[in-house]
Every structure is written in C-alpha cells, then in structure tokens.
C-alpha positions in Angstrom: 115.8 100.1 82.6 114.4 103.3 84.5 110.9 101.7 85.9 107.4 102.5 84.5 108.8 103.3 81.0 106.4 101.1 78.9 105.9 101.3 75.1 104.2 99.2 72.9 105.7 95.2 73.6 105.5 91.7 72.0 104.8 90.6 75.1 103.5 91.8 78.8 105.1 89.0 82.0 101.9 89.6 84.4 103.6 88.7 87.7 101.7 89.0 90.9 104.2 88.8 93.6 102.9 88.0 97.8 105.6 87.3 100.2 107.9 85.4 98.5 111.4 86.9 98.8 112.7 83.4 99.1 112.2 82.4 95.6 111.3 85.3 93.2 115.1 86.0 92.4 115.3 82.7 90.2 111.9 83.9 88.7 113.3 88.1 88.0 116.9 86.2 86.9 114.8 84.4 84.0 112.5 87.2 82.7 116.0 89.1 82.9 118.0 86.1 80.7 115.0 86.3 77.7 116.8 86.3 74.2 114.5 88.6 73.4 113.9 91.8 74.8 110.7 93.3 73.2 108.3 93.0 76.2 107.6 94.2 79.8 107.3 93.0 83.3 104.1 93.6 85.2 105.1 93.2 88.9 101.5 93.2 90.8 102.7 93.6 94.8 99.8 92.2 96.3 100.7 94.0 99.6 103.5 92.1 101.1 105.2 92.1 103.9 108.7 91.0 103.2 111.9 91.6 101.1 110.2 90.5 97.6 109.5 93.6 95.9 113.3 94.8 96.9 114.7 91.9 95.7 113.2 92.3 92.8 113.7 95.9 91.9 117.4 95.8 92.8 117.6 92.8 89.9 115.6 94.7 87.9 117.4 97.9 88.1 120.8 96.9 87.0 118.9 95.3 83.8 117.7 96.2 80.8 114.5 95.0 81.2 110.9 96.9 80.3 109.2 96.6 83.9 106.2 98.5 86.0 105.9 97.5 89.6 102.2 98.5 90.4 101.4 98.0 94.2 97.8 97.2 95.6 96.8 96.6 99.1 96.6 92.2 99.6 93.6 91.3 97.1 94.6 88.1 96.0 96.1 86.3 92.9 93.2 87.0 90.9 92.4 91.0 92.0 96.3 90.7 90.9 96.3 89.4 87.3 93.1 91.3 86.5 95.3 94.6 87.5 98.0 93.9 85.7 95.5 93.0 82.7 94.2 96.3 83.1 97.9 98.0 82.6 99.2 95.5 80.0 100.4 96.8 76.5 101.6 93.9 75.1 100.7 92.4 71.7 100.3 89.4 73.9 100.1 88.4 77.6 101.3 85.8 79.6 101.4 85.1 83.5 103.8 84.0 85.5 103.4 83.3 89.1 106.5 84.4 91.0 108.0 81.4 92.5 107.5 80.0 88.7 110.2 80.6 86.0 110.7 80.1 82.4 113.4 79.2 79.5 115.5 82.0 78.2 113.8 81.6 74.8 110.5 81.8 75.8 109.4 84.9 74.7 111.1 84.4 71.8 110.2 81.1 70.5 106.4 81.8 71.7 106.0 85.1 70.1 107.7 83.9 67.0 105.2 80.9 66.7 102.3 83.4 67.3 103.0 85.5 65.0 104.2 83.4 62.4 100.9 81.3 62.3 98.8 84.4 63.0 97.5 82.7 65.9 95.4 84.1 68.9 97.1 81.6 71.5 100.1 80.2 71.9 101.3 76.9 74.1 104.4 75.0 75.5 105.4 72.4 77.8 106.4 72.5 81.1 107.9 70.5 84.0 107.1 70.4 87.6 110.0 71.0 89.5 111.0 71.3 93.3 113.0 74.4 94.8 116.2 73.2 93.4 115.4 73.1 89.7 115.2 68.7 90.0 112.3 67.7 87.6 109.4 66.0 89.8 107.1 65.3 87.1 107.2 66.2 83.0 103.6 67.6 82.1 101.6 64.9 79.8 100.6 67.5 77.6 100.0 66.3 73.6 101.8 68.9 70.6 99.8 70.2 68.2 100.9 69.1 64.2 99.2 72.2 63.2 96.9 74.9 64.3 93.5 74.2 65.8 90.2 76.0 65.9 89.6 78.1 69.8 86.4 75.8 70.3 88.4 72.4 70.1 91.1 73.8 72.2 88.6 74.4 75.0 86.7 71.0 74.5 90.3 69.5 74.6 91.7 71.7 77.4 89.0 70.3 79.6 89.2 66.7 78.9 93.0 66.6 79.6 94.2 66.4 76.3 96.2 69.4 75.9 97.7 71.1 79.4 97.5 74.9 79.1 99.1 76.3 82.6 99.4 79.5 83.8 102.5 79.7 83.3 103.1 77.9 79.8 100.9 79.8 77.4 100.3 84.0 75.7 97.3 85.1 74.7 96.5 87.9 72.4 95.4 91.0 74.4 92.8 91.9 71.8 90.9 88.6 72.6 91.7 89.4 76.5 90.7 92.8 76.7 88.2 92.6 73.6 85.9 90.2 75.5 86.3 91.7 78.8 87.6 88.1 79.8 89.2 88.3 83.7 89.8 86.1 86.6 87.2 85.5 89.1 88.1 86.8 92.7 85.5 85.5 94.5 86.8 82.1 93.4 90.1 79.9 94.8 89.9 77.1 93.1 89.6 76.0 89.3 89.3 80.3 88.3 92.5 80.0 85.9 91.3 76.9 84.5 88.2 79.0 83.8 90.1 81.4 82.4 92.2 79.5 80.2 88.8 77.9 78.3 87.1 81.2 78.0 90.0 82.7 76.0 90.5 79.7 73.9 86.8 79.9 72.9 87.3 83.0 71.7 90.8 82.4 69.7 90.3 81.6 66.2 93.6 79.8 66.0 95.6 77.4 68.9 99.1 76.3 68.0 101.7 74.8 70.4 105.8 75.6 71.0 106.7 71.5 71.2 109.4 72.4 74.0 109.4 72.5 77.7 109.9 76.3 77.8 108.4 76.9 81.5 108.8 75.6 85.1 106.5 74.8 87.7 107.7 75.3 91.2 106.2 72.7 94.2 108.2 74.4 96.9 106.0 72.1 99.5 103.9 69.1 97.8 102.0 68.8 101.2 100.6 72.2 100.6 98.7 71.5 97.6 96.9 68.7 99.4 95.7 70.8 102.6 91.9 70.3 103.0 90.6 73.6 103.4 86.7 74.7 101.9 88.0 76.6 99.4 87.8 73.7 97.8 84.5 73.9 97.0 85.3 76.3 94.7 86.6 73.5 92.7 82.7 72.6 91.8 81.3 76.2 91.4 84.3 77.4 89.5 82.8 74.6 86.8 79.2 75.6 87.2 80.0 79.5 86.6 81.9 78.1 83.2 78.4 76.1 82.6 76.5 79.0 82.9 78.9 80.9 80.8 78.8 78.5 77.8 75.2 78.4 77.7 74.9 81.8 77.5 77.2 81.7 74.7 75.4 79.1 72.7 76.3 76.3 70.6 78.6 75.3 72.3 76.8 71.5 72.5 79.7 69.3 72.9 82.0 71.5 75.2 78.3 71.7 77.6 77.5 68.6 77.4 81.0 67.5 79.0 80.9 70.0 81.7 77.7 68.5 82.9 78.6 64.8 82.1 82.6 65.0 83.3 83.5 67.7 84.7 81.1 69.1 87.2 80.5 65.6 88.9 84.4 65.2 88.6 85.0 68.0 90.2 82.6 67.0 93.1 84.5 63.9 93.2 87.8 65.7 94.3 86.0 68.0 96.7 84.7 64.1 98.4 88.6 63.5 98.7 90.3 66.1 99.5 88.0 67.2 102.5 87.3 63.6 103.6 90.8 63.5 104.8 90.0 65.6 107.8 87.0 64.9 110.6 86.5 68.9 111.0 85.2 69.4 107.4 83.2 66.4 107.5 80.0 67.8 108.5 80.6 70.6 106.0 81.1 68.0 103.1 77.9 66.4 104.2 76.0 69.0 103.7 77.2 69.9 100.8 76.5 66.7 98.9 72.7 67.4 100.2 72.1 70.3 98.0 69.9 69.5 95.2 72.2 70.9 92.6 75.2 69.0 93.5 73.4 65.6 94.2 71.4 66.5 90.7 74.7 66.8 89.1 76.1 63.6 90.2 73.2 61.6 88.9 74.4 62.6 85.3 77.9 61.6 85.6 78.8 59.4 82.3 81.6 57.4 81.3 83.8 59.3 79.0 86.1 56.1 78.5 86.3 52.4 79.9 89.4 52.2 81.8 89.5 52.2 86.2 89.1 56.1 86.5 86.1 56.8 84.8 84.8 53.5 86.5 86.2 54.5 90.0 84.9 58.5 89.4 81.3 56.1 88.5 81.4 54.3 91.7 82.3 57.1 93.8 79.8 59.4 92.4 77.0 56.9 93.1 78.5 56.3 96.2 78.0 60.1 97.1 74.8 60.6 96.2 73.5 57.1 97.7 75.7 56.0 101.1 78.5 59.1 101.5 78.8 58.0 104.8 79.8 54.5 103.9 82.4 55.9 101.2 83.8 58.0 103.4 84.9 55.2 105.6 86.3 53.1 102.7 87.9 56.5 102.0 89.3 56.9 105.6 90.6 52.9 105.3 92.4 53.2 102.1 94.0 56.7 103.4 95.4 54.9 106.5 
C-alpha cells in the first residue's frame, strides 16, 4: 500500500514507535496478518535513532496495509498518541505500543462486536508474554454477559474488576475527539490509566470480546520495577483524575473511591517502589510530609476484608505515623 493514502477506516492502529528495531517486526507482522483490512496504521516516530522506522516501512511496503508514518522530534509516548489522535480517521481507535502485538482477528472480531452492539468501547483479553511469545501471566480480567453503562465501566476499571490495557481495547473517535480527551505528557506514570476512565465515562455503552486477542510484551521484568521519581506521578496522575471527576459532577461513587482507594493506594506503591533504593529515600520522605499526601492517607478505607486491603491499612498508617520505622521492615522483608 503506497504510504499516507488514508480514507475513511473501521479502525486507526496508533503506534508510537522509539528505538525499538529489535522487536517491532513481530508487532508490523501482526497489524499486517489482520483478517480484516478496513483500517490504518498510525506509525508516530518519536525521533529514533535506530533501524525501527526502516524496518517497518520495508514490511509495510510489500503489504497491503492502510499506513501513515508521521515523524516528530523525541516527545514521548504520550506527545505520541495525542499526534496520532490528531491524524486518526478511523471509526474507532486503538493503540498499540510497538513491542506489543495482537491476534490476527482482532480488528475483526472487535469492530464487529462494536458495531454490532452499537457500543462506544470495546474490550478483550490479553496475556503477558516475554520476547519469545511464552505466556508469563494470563490477565485476570472478568467478561462482560452484556453491555454496561460508561459510568460503571470506569467505577469497575478502577477497582480491578475489568482490565482495560492499552493495548486490548477501541474506542469510538467521536467520544475521543468529541470530548477533547488526550494523554497527559507531563505525566509518566498512571496517564493511560487516566485515559482509559475518562473515555469510559463518556461511552454510553461498554461490551467485551471474551478472547485473548492482544499480547503484552515484558522484554525485561526488572525494568518495570526500577525506582526512579517518575513514580510519583503514580499519585498525581490520580489526583488530576479527582479533580477531573469533580468537575464533572455526580460522579459520587467513582469520587468517593479515588479518595478512599485509590489515591492512598497509589501512595502506597510510591512507599515501595522507591524504598528499595537509599538515594530516593530522602525524596520519599519529603514527599509523605506534604499536607495533601499525608491528608490523603488519613482517609484510606477498607474496600474488602482480606490481607491487602489490611496490609495497604497498615502501611498507610504506617506512612503517615512512623515512615521511618516502615521503611526498615520494608528494607528487612526486601532482603
């Protein structure tokens, strides 16, 4: 397919691709397999440095593939999908990260389910796999039996109940581009979760694919647990959505978790993921003194009785009362 030509699609692939020429021809081989062709392939380059966006093309150029490969100087994942939001004219969008790949049916099977239940968002399974396709862990998302109401998809999306990923779900552009909904790129943490439970609160209908339709690549497990400060975008990634659903309004129940669950939850992985390393110590420290966080830990409430609510309980009175103490338990158990 001669590049850039785009017509009106099912479906537009948003694709940011960042030095990976190591893995994105397993992700180009998969959007090339789809069963059905009615959609197009947003390539985002992101400014890299390596052989990706060659790789890709010369895939793509032997195919028969809608695709646009838009280049931007290195902006991030976020400056990334908001572009290729921009460009998209798709029915429906979904996002793929590029060491990520999906089923051969996926378009198919989602659209289909979309359209045939005139719903505003559309979800599957996925596995988490390592760089040789083994399956590392299934994701523990629950089906739907039939469609549900935006609202209750957010509310349900946050407590754990259904797993919407990047990588497993289309969204009606209208409700994208109508709402002026985009990623946060001042955030790197928690901004597609974000993301995800703003557009469901604006679908009027939420139905699932029950199939494992999309993969989830952990090329390096020890990379998702590196202790950096971006972390602590993990908290105010939550408090912008607090803000956001507030200004909204009546939205009770969906603000009520935030600030009873979530936000303290959230503070609770900050604690320990950065307690792992002395350097960010002092950095944590003074972030659990800031009157908003410590205010938000004090209203922490059990959501269930079973050990993690009670060990996120402890822990958050532990933070707010003796850090220092639980950061050496912390440091003992990590040994």
């Amino acid at each position: 397919m001669i590049e850039g030509v785009t017509d009106l699609v099912k479906v537009s692939i948003i694709t940011p691709v960042y030095n990976v020429e190591e893995c994105i021809e397993k992700n180009i081989k998969s959007i090339i397999s789809q069963t059905c062709k009615d959609f197009e392939l947003l390539l985002i380059d992101d400014g890299s440095k390596d052989r990706s966006i060659e790789i890709a093309r010369e895939l793509l150029e032997t195919s028969d593939i809608n695709y646009k490969i838009i280049s931007q100087k290195n902006s991030g994942v976020s400056t990334a999908r908001n572009r290729g939001i921009e460009e998209a004219n798709g029915e429906y969008i979904s996002f793929l990260d590029s060491d990520d790949y999906i089923d051969s049916r996926y378009v198919e099977l989602m659209y289909e389910k979309a359209i045939t239940n005139d719903c505003d968002v559309v979800f599957c399974d996925y596995s988490e796999v390592d760089g040789d396709g083994k399956i590392l862990a299934q994701s523990s998302t629950n089906f739907l039996d039939d469609f549900i109401e935006g609202k209750e998809g957010a509310l349900r999306q946050l407590n754990g109940e259904i797993n919407l990923g990047m990588r497993s779900a289309i969204y009606r552009t209208l409700i994208i581009k109508g709402n002026n909904l985009e990623f946060d790129s001042n955030r790197k943490y928690a901004e597609d979760m974000v993301f995800i439970v703003k557009a469901l609160l604006y679908a009027k209908k939420v139905i699932s694919v029950d199939e494992v339709l999309a993969y989830y690549v952990r090329w390096d497990a020890a990379v998702t647990r590196t202790a950096s400060l971006k972390h602590l975008d993990c908290y105010y990634s939550y408090v912008d959505l607090l803000k956001y659903i507030k200004e909204i309004g009546d939205l009770r129940e969906i603000e009520e978790f935030l600030i009873q669950f979530k936000i303290p939850y959230s503070i609770s992985h900050i604690f320990s993921t950065l307690c792992r390393e002395e350097k960010f110590h002092e950095d944590l420290f003074r972030f659990l003194k800031q009157d908003d966080v410590s205010q938000a830990l004090k209203k922490y409430k059990l959501q269930k009785f079973d050990k993690n609510n009670i060990r996120y309980l402890i822990q958050c009175k532990g933070m707010k009362c003796c850090p220092n103490l639980l950061l050496k338990a912390f440091n003992i158990i990590l040994r």
